[in-house]
Structure formats: structure tokens, C-alpha cells
Backbone as CSV, one residue per row, in Angstrom:
resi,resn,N_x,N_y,N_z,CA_x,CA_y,CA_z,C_x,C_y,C_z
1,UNK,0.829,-1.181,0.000,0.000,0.000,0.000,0.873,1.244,0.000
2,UNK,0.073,1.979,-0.652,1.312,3.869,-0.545,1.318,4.134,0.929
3,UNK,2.156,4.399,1.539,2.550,5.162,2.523,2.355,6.610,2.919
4,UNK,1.623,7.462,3.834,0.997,8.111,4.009,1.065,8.750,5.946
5,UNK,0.971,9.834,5.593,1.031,10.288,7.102,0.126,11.888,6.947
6,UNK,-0.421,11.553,8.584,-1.051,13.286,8.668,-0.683,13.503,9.421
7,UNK,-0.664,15.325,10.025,-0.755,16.191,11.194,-1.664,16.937,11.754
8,UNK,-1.823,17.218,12.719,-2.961,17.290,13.150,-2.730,18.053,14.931
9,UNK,-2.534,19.283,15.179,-2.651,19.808,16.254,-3.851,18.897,17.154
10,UNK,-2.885,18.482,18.282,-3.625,18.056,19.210,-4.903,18.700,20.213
11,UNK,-4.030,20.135,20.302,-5.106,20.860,21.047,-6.459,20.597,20.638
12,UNK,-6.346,21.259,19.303,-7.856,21.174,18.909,-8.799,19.605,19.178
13,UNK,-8.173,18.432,19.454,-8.933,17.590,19.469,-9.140,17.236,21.066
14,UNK,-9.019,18.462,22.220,-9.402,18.073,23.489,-10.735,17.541,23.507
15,UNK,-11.033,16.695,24.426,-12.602,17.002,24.764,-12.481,16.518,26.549
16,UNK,-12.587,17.786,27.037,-12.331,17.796,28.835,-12.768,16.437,29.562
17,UNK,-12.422,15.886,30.151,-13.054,14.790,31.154,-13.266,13.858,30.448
18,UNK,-13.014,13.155,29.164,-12.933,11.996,28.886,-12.204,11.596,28.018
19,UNK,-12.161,10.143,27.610,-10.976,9.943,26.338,-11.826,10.469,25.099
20,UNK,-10.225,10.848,24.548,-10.625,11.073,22.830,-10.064,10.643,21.911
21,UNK,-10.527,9.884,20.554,-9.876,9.160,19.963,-8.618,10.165,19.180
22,UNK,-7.751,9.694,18.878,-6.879,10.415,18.069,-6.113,9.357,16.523
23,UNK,-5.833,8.728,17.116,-5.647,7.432,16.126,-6.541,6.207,16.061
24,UNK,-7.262,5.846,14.695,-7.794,4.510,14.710,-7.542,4.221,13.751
25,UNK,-7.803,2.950,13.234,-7.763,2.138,11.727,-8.319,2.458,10.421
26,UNK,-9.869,3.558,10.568,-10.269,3.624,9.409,-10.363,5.362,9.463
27,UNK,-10.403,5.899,8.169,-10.632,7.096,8.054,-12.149,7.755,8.946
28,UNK,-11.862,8.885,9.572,-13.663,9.124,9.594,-13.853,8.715,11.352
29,UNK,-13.058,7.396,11.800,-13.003,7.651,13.588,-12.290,8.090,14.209
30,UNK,-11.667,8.805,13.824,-10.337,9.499,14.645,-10.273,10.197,13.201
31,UNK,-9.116,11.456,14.486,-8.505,12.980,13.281,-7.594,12.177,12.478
32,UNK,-6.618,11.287,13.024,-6.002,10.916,12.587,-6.121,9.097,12.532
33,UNK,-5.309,8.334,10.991,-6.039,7.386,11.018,-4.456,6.235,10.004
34,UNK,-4.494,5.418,10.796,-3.322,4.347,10.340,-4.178,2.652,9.654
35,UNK,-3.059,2.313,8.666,-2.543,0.762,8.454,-2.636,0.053,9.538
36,UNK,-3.082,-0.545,10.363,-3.298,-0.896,11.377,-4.130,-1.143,12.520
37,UNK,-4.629,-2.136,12.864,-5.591,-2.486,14.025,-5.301,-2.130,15.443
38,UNK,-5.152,-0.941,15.273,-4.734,0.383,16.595,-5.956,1.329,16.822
39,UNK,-5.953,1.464,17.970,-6.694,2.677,18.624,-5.924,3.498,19.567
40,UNK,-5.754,5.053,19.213,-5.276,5.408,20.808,-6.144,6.562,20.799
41,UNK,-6.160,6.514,22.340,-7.197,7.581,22.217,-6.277,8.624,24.134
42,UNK,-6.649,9.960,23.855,-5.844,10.511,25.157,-7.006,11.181,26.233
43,UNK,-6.682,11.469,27.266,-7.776,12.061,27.849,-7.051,13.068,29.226
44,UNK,-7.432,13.807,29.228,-7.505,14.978,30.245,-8.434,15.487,30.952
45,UNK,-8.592,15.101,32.341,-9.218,15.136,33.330,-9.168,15.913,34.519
46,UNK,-9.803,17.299,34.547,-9.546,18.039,35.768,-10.719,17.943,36.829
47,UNK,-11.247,17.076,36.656,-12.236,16.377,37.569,-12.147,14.986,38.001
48,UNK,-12.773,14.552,38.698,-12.544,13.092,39.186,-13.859,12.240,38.413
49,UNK,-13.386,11.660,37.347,-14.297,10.869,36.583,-14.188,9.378,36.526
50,UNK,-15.096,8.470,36.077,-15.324,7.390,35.744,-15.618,7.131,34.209
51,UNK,-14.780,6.318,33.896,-14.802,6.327,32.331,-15.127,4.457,31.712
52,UNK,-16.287,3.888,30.811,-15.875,2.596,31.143,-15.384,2.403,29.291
53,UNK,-13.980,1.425,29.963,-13.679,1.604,28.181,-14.020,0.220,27.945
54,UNK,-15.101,0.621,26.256,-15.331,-0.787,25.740,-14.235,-1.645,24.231
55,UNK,-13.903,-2.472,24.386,-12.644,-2.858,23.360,-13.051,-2.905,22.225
56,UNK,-12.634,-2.779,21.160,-13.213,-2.409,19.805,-13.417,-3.908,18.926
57,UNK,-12.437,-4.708,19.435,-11.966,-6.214,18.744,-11.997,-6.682,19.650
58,UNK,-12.667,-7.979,20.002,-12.223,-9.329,20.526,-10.483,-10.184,20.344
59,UNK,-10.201,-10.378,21.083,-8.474,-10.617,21.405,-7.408,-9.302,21.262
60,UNK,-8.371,-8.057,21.634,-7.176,-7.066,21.551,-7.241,-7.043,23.222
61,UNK,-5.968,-6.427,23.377,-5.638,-5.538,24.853,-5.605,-4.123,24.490
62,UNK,-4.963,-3.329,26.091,-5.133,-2.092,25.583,-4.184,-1.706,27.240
63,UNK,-3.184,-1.109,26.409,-2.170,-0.936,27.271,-2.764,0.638,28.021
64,UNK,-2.515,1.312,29.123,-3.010,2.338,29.659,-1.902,2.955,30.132
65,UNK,-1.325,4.468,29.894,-0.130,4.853,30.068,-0.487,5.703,31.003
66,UNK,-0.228,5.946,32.153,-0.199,7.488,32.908,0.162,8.095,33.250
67,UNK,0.124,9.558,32.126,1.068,10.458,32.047,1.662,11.568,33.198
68,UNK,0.251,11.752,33.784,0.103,12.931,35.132,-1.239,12.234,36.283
69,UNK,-0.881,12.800,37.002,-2.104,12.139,37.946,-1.889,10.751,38.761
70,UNK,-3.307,10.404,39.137,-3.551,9.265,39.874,-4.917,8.865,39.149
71,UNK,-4.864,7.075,38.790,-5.990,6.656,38.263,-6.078,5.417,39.153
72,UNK,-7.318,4.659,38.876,-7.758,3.314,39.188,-8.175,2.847,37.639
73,UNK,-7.572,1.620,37.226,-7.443,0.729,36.108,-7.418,-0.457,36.326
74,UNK,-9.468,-0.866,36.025,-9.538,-2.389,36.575,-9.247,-3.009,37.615
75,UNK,-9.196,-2.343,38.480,-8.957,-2.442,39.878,-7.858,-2.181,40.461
76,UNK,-6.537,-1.747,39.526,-5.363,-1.366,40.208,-5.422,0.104,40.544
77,UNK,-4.700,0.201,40.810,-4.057,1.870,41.681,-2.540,1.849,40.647
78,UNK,-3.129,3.191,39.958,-1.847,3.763,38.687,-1.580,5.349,39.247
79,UNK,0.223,5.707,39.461,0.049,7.008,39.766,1.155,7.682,38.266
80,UNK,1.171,8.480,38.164,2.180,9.219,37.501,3.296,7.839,36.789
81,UNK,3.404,8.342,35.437,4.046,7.429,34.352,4.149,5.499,34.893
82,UNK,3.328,5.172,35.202,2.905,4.040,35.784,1.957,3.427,34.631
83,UNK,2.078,2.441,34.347,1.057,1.420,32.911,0.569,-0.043,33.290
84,UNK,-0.245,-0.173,32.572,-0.866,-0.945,32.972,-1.898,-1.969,31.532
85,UNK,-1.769,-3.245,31.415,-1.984,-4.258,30.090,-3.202,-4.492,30.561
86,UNK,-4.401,-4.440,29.926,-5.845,-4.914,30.376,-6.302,-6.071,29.369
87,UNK,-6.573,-7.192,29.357,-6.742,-7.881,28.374,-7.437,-9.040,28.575
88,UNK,-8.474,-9.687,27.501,-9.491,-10.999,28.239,-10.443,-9.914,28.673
89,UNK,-10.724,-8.984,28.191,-12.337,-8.679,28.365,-12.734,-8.091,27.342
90,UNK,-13.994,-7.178,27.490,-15.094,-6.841,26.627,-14.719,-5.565,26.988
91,UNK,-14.588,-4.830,28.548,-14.837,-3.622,28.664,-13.909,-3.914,30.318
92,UNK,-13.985,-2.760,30.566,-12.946,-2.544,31.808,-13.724,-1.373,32.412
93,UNK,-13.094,-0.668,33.810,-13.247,0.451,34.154,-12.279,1.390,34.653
94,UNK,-12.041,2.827,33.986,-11.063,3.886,34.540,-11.490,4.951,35.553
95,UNK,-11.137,5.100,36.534,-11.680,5.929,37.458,-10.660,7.065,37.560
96,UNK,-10.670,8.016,37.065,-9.063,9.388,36.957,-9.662,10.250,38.124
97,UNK,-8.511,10.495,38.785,-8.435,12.290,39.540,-8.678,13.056,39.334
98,UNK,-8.611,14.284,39.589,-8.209,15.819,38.884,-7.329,15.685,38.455
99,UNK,-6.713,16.677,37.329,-5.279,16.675,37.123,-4.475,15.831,36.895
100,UNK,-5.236,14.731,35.523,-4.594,13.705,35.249,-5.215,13.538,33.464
101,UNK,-3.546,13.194,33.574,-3.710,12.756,31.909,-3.141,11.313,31.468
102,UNK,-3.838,11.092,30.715,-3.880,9.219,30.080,-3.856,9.286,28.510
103,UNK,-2.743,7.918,28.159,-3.097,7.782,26.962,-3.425,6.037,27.150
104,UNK,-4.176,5.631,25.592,-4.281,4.292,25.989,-4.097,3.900,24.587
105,UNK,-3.497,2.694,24.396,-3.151,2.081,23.128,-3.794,0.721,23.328
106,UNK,-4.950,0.638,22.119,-5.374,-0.474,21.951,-5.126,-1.573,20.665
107,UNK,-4.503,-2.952,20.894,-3.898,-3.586,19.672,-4.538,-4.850,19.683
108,UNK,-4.533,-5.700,18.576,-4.434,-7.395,18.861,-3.642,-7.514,19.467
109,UNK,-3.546,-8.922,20.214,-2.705,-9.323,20.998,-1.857,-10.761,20.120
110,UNK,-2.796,-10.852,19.386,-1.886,-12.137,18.599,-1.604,-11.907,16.890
């Protein structure tokens, strides 16, 4: 396939208190869009929210990075650049702080 890349100021794609997609597989769900059975999506949270993420594919995981803050991920306790592999389900749950930012990368696993 031709090879291809976009840009895309992040700012503009905030949306406060929950995740937002930024990368997915097909044109049209995300600003930006790859070769690949990827999702990432980022989120910025200056409130204390509950977020439940549902997996897009059956046998993917979805790694959870945390950039700033303090989260709960599926039942763990994540603080500042701390990650975390969620995998073998349908859907999970993120519970963020104030003042916390997340990215999450979702892939096949096989």
C-alpha cells in the first residue's frame, strides 16, 4: 500500500473529562487514522471521573499509560508514568483524579 502520514494539532482535538480518539484504523473515527488495528485515544481530566472503556476487537488488549495524575485501572491503583496491560475482556473500568492525563493504546494481541 502507498505510505501516508497526517498532522494534526492536538489541542484542537481536546474534549475535557474523557478519552478522545486520536488514532484509529479507518478514516472518519479518529482525526487521525493508520494501516493498522490500533486505537489510541488521550484524555484529560480536571475532575474526578469514571470512564468505562469498551474494546473495539475481541483478542485485543489495551495498554493504559499514565502520564500525570492518579488513576484506578480495573482495579489497580496507577500514579504518575505508571502502565498498565488490560486484556481478556469486553470492557474494563477507569476511574481518573483531577489533574490527570492518560493515553491508551489499543492492539491485537496475537
Amino acid at each position: 500500500m502507498t505510505p501516508r502520514y497526517d498532522q494534526k494539532n492536538i489541542q484542537a482535538l481536546k474534549t475535557p473529562n474523557s478519552l478522545y480518539p486520536v488514532v484509529s484504523p479507518k478514516s472518519g473515527n479518529a482525526p487521525l487514522w493508520i494501516h493498522q488495528d490500533a486505537w489510541f485515544h488521550l484524555g484529560e481530566f480536571d475532575e474526578t471521573t469514571r470512564v468505562d472503556y469498551t474494546l473495539n476487537k475481541k483478542g485485543n488488549g489495551v495498554y493504559v499509560f499514565l502520564i500525570e495524575g492518579t488513576a484506578e485501572v480495573a482495579g489497580q491503583q496507577l500514579e504518575k508514568r505508571d502502565a498498565l496491560g488490560v486484556w481478556d475482556t469486553e470492557q474494563f473500568a477507569l476511574q481518573f483524579s483531577a489533574n490527570t492525563r492518560v493515553l491508551t493504546i489499543e492492539v491485537p494481541l496475537n
